[in-house]
PDB file with one MODEL, atoms N, CA, C and O in Angstrom:
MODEL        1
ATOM      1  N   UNK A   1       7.750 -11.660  -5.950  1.00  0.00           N
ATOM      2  CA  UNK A   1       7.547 -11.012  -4.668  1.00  0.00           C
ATOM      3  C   UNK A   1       6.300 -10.121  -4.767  1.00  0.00           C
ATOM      4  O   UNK A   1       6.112  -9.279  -5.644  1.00  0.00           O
ATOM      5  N   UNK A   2       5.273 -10.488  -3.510  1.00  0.00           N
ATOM      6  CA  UNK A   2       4.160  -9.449  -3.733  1.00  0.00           C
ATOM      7  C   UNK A   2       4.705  -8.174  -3.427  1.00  0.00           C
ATOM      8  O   UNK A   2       5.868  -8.116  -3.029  1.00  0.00           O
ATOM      9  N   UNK A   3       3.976  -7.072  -3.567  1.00  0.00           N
ATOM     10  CA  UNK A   3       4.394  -5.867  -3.851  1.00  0.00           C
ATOM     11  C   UNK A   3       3.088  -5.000  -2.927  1.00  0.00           C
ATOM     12  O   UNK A   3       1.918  -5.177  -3.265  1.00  0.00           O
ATOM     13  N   UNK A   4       3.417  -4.125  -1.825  1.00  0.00           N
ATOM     14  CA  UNK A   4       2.823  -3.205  -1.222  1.00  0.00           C
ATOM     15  C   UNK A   4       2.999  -2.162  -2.056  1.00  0.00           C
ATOM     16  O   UNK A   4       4.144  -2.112  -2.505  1.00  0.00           O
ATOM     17  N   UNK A   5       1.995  -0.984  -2.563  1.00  0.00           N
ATOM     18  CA  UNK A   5       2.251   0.046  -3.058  1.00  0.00           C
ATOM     19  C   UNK A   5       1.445   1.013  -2.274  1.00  0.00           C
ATOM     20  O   UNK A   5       0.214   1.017  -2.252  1.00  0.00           O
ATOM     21  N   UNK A   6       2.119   1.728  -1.713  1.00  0.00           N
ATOM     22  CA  UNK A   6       1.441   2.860  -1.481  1.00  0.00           C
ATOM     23  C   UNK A   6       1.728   4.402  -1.730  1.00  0.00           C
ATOM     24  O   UNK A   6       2.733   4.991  -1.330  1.00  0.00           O
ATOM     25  N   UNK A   7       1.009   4.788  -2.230  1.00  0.00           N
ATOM     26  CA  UNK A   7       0.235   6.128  -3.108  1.00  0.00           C
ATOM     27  C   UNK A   7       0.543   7.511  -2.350  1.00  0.00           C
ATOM     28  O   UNK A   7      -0.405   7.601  -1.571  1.00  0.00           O
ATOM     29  N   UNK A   8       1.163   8.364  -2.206  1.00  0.00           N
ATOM     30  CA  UNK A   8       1.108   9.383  -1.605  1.00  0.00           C
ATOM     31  C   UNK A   8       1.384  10.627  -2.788  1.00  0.00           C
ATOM     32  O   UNK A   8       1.446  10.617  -4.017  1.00  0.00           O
ATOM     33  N   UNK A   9       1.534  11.866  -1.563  1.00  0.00           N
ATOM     34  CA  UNK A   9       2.061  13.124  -1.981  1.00  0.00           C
ATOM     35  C   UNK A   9       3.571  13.186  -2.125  1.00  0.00           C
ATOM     36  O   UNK A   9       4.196  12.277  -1.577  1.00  0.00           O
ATOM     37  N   UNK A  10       4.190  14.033  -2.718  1.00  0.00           N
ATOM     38  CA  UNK A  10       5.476  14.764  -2.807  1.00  0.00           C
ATOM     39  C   UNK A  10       5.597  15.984  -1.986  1.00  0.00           C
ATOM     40  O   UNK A  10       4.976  16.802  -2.664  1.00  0.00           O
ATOM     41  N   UNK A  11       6.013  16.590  -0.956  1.00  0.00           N
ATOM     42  CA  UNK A  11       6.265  15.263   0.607  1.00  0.00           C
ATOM     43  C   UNK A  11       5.190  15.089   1.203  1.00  0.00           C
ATOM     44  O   UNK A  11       4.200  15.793   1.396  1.00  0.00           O
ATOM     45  N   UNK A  12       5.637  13.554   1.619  1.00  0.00           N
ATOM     46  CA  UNK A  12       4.457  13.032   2.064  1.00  0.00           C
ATOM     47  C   UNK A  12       3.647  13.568   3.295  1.00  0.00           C
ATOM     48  O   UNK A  12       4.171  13.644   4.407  1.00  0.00           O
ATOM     49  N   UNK A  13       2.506  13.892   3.082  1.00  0.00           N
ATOM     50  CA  UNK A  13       1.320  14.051   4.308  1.00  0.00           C
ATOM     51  C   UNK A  13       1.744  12.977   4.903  1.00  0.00           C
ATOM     52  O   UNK A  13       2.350  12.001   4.462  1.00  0.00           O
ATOM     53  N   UNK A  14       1.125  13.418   6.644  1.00  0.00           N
ATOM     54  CA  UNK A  14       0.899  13.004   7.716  1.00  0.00           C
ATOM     55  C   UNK A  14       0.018  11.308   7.452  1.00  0.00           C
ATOM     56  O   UNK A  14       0.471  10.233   7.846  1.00  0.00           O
ATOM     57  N   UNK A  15      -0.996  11.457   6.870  1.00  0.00           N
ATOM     58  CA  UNK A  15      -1.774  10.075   6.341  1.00  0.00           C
ATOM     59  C   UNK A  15      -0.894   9.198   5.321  1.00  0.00           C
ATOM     60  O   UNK A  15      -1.174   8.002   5.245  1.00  0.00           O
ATOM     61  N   UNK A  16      -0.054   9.611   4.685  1.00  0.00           N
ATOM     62  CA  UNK A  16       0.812   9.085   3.993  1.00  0.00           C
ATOM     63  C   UNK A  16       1.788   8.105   4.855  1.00  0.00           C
ATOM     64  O   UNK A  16       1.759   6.880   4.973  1.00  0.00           O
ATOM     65  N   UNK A  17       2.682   9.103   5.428  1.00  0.00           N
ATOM     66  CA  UNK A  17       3.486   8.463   6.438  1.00  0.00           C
ATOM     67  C   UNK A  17       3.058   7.196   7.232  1.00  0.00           C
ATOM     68  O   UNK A  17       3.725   6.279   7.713  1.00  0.00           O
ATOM     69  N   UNK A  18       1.735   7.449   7.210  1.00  0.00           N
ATOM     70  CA  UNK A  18       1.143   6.919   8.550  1.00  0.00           C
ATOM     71  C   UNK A  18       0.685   5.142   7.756  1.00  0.00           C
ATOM     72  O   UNK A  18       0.501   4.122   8.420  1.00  0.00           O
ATOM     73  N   UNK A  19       0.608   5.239   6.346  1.00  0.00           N
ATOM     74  CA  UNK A  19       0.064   4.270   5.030  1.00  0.00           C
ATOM     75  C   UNK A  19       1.309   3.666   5.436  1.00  0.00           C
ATOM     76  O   UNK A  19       1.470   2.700   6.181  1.00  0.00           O
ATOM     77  N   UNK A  20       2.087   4.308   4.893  1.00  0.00           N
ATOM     78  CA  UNK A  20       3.319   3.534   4.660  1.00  0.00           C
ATOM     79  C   UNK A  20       3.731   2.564   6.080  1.00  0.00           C
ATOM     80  O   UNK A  20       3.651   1.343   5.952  1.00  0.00           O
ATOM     81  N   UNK A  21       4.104   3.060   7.226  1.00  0.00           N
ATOM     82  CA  UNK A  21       4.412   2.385   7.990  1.00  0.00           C
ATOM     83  C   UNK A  21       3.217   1.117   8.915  1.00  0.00           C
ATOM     84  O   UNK A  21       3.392   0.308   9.826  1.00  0.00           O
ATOM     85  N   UNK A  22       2.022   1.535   8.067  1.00  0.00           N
ATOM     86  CA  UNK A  22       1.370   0.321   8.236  1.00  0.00           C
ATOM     87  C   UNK A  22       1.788  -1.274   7.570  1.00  0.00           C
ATOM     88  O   UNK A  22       1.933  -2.384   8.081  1.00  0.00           O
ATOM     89  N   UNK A  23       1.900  -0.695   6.058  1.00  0.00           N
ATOM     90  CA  UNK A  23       2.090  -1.518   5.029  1.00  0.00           C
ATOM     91  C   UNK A  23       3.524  -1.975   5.436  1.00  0.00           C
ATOM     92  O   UNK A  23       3.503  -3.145   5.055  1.00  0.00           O
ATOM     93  N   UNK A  24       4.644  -1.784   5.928  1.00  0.00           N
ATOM     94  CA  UNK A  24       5.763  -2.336   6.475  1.00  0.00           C
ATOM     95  C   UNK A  24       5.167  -3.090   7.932  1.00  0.00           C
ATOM     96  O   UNK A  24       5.306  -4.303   8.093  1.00  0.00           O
ATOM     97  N   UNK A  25       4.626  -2.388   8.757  1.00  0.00           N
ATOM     98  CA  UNK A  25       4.138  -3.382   9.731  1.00  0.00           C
ATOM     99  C   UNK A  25       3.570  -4.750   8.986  1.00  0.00           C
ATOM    100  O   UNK A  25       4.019  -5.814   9.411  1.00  0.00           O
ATOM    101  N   UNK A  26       3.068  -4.769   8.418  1.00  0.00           N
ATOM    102  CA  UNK A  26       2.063  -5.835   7.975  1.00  0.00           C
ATOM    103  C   UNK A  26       3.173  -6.875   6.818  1.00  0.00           C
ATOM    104  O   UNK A  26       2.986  -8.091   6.772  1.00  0.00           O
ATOM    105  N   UNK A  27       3.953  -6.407   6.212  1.00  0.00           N
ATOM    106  CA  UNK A  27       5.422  -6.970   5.362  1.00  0.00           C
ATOM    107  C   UNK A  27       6.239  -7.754   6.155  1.00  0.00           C
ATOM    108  O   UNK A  27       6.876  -8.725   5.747  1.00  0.00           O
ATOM    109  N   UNK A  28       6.218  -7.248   7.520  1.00  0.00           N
ATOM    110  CA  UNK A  28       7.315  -7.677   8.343  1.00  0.00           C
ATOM    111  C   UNK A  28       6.890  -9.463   9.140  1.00  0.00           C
ATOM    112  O   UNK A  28       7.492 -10.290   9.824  1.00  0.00           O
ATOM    113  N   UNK A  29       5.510  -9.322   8.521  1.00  0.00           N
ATOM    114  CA  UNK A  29       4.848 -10.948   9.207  1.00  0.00           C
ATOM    115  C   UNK A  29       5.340 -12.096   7.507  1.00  0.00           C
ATOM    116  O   UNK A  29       5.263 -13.325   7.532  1.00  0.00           O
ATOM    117  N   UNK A  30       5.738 -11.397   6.407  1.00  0.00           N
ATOM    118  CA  UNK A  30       6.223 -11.950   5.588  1.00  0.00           C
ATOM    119  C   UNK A  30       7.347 -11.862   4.870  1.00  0.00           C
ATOM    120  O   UNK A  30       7.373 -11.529   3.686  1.00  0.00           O
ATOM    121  N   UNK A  31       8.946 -12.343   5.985  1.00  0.00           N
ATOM    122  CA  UNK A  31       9.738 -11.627   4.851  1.00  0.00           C
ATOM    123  C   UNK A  31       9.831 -12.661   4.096  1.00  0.00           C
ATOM    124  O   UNK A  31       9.422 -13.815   3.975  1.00  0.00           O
ATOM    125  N   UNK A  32      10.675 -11.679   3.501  1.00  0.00           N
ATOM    126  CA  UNK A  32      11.061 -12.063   1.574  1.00  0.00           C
ATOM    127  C   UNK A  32      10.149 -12.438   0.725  1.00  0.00           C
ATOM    128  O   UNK A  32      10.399 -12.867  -0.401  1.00  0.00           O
ATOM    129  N   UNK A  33       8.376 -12.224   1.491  1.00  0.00           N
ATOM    130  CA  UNK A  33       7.275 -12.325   0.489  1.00  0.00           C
ATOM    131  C   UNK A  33       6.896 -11.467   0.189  1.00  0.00           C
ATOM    132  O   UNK A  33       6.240 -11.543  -0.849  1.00  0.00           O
ATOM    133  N   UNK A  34       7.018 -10.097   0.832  1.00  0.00           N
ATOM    134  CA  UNK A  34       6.496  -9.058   0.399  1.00  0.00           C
ATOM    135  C   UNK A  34       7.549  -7.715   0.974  1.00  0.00           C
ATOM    136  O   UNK A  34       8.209  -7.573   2.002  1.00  0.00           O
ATOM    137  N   UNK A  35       7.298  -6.744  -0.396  1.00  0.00           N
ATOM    138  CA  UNK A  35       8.255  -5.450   0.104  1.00  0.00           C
ATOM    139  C   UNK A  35       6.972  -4.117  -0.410  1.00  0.00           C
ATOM    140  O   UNK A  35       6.053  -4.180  -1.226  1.00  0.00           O
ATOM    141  N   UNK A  36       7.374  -3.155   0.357  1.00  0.00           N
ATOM    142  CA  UNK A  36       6.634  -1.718   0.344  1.00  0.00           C
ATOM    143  C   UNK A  36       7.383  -0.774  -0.407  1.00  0.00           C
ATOM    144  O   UNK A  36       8.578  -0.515  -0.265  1.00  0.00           O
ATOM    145  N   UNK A  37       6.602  -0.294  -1.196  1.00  0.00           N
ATOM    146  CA  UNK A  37       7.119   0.401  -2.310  1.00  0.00           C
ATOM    147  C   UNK A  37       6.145   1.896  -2.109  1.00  0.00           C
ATOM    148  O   UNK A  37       4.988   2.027  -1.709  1.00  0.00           O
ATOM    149  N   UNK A  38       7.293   3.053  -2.633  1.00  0.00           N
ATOM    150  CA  UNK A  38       6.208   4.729  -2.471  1.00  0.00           C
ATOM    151  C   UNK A  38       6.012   4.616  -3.748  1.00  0.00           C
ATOM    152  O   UNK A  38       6.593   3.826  -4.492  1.00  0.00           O
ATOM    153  N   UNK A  39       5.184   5.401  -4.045  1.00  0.00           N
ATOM    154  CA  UNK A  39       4.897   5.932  -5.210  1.00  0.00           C
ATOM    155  C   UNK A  39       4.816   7.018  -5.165  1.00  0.00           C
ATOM    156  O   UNK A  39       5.005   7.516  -4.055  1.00  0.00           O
ATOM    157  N   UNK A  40       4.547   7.806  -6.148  1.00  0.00           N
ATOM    158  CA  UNK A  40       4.238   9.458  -5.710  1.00  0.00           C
ATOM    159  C   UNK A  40       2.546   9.249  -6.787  1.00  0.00           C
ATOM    160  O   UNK A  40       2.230   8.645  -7.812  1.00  0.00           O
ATOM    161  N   UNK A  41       1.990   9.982  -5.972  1.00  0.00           N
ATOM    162  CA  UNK A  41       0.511   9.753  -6.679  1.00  0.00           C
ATOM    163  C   UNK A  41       0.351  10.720  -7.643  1.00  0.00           C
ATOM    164  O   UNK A  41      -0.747  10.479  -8.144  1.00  0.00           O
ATOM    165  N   UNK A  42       0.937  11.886  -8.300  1.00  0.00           N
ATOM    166  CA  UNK A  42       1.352  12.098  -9.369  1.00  0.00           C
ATOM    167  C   UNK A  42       1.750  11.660 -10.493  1.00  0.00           C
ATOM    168  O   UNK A  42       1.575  12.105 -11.627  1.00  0.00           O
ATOM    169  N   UNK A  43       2.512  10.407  -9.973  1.00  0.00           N
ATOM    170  CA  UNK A  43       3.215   9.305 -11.013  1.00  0.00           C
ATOM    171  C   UNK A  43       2.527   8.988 -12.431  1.00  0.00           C
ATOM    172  O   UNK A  43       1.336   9.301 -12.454  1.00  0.00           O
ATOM    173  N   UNK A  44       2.946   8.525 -13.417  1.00  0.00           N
ATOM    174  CA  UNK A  44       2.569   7.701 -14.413  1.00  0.00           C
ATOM    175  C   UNK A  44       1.894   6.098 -13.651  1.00  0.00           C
ATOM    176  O   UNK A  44       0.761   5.749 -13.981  1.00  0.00           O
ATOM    177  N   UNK A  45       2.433   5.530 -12.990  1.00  0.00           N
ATOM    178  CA  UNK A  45       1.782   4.608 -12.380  1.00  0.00           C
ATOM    179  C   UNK A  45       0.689   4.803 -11.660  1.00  0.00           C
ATOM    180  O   UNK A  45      -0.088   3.906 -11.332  1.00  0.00           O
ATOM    181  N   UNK A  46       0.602   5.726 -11.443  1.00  0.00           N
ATOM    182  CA  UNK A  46      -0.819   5.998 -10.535  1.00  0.00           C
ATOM    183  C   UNK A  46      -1.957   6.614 -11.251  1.00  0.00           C
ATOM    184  O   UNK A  46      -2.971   6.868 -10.601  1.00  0.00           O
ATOM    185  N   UNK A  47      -1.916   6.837 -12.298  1.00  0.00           N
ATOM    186  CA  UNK A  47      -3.217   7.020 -13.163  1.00  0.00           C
ATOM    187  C   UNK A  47      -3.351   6.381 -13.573  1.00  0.00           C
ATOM    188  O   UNK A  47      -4.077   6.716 -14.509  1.00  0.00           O
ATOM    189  N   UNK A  48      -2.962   4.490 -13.655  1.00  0.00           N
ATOM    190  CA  UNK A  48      -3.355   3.826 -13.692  1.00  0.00           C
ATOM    191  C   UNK A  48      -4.699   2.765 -12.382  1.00  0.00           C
ATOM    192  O   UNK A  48      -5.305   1.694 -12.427  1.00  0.00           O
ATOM    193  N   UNK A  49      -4.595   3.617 -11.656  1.00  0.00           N
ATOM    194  CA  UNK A  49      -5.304   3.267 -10.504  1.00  0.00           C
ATOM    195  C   UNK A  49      -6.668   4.234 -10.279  1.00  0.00           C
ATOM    196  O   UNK A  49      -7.728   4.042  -9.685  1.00  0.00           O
ATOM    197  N   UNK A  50      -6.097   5.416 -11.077  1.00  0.00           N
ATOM    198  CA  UNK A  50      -7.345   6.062 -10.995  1.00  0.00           C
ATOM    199  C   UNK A  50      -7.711   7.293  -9.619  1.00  0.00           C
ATOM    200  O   UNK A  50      -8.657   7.818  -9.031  1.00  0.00           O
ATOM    201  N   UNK A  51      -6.269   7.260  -9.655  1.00  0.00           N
ATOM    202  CA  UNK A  51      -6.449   8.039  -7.840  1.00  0.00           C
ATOM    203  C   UNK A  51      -7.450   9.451  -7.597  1.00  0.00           C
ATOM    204  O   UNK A  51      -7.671  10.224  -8.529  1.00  0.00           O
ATOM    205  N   UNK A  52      -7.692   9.542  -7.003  1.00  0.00           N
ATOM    206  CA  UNK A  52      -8.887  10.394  -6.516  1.00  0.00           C
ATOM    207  C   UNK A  52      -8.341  11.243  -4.901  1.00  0.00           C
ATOM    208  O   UNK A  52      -8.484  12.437  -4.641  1.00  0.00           O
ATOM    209  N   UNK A  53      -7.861  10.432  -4.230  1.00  0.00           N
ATOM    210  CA  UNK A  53      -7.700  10.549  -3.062  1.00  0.00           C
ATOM    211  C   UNK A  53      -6.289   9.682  -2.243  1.00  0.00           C
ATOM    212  O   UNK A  53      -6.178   8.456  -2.284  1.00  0.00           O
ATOM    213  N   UNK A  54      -5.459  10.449  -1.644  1.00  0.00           N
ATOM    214  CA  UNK A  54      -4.458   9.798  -1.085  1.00  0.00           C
ATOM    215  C   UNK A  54      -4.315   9.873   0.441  1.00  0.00           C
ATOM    216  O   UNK A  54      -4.728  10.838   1.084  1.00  0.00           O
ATOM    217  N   UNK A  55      -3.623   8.652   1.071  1.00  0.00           N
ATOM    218  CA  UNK A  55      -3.319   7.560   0.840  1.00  0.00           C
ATOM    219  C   UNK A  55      -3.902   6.584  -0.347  1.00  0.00           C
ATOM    220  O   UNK A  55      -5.109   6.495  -0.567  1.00  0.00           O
ATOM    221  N   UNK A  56      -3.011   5.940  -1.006  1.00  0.00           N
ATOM    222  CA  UNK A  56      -3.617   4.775  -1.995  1.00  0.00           C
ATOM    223  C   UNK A  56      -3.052   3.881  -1.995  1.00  0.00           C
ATOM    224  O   UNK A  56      -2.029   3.866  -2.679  1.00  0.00           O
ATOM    225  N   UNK A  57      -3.462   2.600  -1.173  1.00  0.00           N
ATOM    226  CA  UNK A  57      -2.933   1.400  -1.106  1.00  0.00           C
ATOM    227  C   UNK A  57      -3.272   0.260  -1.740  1.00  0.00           C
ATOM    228  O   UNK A  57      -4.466  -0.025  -1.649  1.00  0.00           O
ATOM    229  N   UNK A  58      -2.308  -0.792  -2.611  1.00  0.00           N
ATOM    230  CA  UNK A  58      -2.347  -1.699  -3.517  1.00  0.00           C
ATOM    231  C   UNK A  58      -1.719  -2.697  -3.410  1.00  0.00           C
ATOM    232  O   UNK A  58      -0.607  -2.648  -3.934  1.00  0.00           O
ATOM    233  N   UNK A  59      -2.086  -3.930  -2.760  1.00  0.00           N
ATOM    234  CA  UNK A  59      -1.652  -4.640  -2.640  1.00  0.00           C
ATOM    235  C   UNK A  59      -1.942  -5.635  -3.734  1.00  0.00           C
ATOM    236  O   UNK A  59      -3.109  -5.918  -4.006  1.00  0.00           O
ATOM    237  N   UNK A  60      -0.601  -6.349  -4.574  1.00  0.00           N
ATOM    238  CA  UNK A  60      -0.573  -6.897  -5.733  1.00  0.00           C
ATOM    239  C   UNK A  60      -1.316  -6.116  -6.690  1.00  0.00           C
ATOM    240  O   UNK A  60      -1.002  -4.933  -6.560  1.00  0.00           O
ATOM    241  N   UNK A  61      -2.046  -6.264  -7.464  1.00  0.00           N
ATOM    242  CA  UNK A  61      -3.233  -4.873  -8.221  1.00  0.00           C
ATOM    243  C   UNK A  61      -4.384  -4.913  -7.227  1.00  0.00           C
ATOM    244  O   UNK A  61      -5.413  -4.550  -7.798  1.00  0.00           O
ATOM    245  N   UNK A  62      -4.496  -5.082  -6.528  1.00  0.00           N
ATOM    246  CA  UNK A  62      -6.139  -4.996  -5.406  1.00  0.00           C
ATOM    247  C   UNK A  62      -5.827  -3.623  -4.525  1.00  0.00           C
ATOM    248  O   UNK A  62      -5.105  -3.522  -3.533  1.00  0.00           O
ATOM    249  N   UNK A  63      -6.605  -2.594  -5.206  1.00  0.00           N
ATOM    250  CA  UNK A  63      -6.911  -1.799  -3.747  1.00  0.00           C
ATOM    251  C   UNK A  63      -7.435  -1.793  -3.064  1.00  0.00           C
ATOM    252  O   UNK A  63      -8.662  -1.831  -3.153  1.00  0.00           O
ATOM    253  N   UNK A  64      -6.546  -1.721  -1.596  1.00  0.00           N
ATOM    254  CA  UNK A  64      -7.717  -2.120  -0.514  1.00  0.00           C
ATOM    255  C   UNK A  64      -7.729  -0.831   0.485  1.00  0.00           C
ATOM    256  O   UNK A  64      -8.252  -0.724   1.594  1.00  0.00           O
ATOM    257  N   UNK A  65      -6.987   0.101  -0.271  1.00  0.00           N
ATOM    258  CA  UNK A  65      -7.310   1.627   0.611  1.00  0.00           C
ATOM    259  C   UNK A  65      -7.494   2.628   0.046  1.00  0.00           C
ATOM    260  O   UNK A  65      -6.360   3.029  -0.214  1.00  0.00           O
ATOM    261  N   UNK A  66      -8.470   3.598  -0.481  1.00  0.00           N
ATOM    262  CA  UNK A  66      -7.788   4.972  -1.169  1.00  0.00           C
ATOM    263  C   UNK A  66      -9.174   5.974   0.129  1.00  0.00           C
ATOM    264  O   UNK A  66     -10.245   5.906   0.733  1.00  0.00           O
ATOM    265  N   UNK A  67      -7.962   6.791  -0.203  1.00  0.00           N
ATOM    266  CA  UNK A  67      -8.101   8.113   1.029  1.00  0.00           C
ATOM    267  C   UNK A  67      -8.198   7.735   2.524  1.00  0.00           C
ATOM    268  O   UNK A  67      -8.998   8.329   3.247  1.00  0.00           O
ATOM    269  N   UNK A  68      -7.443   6.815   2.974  1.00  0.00           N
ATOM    270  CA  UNK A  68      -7.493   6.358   3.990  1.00  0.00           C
ATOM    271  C   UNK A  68      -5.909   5.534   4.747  1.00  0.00           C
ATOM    272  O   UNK A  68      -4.974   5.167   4.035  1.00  0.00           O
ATOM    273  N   UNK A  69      -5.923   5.418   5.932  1.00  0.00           N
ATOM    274  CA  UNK A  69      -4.248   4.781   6.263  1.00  0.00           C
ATOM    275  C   UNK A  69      -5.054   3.337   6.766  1.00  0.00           C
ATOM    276  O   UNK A  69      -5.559   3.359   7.888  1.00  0.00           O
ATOM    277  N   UNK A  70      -5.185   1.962   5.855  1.00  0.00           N
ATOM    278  CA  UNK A  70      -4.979   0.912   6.422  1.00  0.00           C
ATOM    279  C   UNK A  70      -4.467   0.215   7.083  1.00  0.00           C
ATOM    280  O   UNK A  70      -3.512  -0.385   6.589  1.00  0.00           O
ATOM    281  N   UNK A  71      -4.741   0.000   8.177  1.00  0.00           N
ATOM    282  CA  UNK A  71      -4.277  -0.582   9.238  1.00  0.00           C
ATOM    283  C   UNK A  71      -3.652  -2.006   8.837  1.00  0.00           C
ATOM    284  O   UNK A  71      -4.242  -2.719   8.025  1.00  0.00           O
ATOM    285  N   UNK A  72      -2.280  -2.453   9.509  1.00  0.00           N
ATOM    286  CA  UNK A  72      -1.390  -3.875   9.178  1.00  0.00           C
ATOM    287  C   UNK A  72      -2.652  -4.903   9.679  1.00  0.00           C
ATOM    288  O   UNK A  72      -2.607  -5.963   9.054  1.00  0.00           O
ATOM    289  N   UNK A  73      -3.547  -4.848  10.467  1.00  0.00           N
ATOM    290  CA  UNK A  73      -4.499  -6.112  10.477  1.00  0.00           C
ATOM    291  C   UNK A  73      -5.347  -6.304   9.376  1.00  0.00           C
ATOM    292  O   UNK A  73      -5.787  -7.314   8.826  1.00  0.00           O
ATOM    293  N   UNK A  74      -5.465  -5.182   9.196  1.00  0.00           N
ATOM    294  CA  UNK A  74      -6.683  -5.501   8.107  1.00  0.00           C
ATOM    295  C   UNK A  74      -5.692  -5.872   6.505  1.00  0.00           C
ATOM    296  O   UNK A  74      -6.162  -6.758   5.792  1.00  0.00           O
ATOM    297  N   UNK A  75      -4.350  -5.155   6.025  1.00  0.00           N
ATOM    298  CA  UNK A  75      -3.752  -5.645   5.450  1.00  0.00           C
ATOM    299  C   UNK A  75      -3.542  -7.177   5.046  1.00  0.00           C
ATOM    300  O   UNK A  75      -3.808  -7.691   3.959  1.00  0.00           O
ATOM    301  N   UNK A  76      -2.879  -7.916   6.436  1.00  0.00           N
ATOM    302  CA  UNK A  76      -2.328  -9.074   6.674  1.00  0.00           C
ATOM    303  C   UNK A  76      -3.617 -10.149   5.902  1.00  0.00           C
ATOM    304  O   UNK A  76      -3.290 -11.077   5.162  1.00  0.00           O
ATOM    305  N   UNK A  77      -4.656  -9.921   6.134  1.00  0.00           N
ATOM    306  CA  UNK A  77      -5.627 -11.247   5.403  1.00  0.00           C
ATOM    307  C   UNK A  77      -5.364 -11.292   4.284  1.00  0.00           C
ATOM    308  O   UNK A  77      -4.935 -12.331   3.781  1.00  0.00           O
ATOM    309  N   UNK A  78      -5.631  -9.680   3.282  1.00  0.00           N
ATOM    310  CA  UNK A  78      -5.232  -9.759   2.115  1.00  0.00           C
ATOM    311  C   UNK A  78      -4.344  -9.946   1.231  1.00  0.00           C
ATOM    312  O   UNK A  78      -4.467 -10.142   0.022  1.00  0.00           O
ATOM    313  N   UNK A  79      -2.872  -9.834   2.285  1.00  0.00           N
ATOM    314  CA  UNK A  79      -1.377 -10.249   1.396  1.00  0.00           C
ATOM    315  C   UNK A  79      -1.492 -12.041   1.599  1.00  0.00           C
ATOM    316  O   UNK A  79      -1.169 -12.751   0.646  1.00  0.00           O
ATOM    317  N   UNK A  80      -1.916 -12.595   2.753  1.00  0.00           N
ATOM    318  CA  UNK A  80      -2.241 -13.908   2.480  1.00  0.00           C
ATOM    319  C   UNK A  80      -3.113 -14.502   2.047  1.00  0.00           C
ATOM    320  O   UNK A  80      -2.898 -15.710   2.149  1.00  0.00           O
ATOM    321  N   UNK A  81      -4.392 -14.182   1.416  1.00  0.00           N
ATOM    322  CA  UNK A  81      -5.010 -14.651   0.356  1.00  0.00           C
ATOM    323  C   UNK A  81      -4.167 -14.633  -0.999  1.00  0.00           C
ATOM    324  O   UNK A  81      -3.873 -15.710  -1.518  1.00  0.00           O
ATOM    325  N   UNK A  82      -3.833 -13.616  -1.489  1.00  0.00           N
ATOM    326  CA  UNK A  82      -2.870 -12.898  -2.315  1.00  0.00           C
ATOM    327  C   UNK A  82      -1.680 -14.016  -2.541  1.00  0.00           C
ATOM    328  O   UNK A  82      -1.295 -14.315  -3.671  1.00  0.00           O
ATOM    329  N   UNK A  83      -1.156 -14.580  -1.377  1.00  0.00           N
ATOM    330  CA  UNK A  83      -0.096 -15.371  -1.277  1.00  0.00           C
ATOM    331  C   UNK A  83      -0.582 -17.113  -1.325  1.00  0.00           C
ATOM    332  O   UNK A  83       0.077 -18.149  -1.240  1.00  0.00           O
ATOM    333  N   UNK A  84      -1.811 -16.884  -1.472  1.00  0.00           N
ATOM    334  CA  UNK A  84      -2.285 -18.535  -1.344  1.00  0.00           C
ATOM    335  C   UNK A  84      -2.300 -18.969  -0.369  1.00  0.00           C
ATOM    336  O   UNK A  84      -2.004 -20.160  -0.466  1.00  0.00           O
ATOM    337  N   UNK A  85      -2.596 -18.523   1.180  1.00  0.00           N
ATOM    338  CA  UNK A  85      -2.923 -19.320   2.015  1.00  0.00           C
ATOM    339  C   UNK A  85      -2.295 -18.798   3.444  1.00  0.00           C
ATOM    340  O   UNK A  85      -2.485 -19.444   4.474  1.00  0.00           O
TER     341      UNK A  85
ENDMDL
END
């Protein structure tokens, strides 16, 4: 299953919130191919990404957002490349 990750604070900012329910908008054109996962950008997982700035969005290992709320259109190309087609 591909994997949405998105990157926030402990509690989440306003831009956070706003990440997340993109990345479920954009999940919901694939179920059971993809699920949205928080992270806390504090995490051990997230200094693996290198964060700088949150929102941080990762779809499969590809980031395609940091410091910013990606929009589910612009998402959707990349979980289906991601998905082969």
């Amino acid at each position: 299953m591909l994997q949405i990750k998105v990157f926030g604070t402990t509690p989440p900012c306003a831009n956070c919130k706003r990440a997340e329910r993109e990345a479920l908008k954009a999940a919901e054109q694939f179920t059971g191919q993809v699920e949205v996962v928080k992270r806390d950008a504090l995490g051990p997982e997230a200094e693996a990404y290198g964060i700088i700035a949150t929102p941080l969005v990762v779809v499969g290992d590809k980031i395609v957002g940091r410091g910013k709320v990606v929009p589910a259109a612009k998402l959707i190309p990349v979980i289906e490349q991601l998905l082969g087609g």
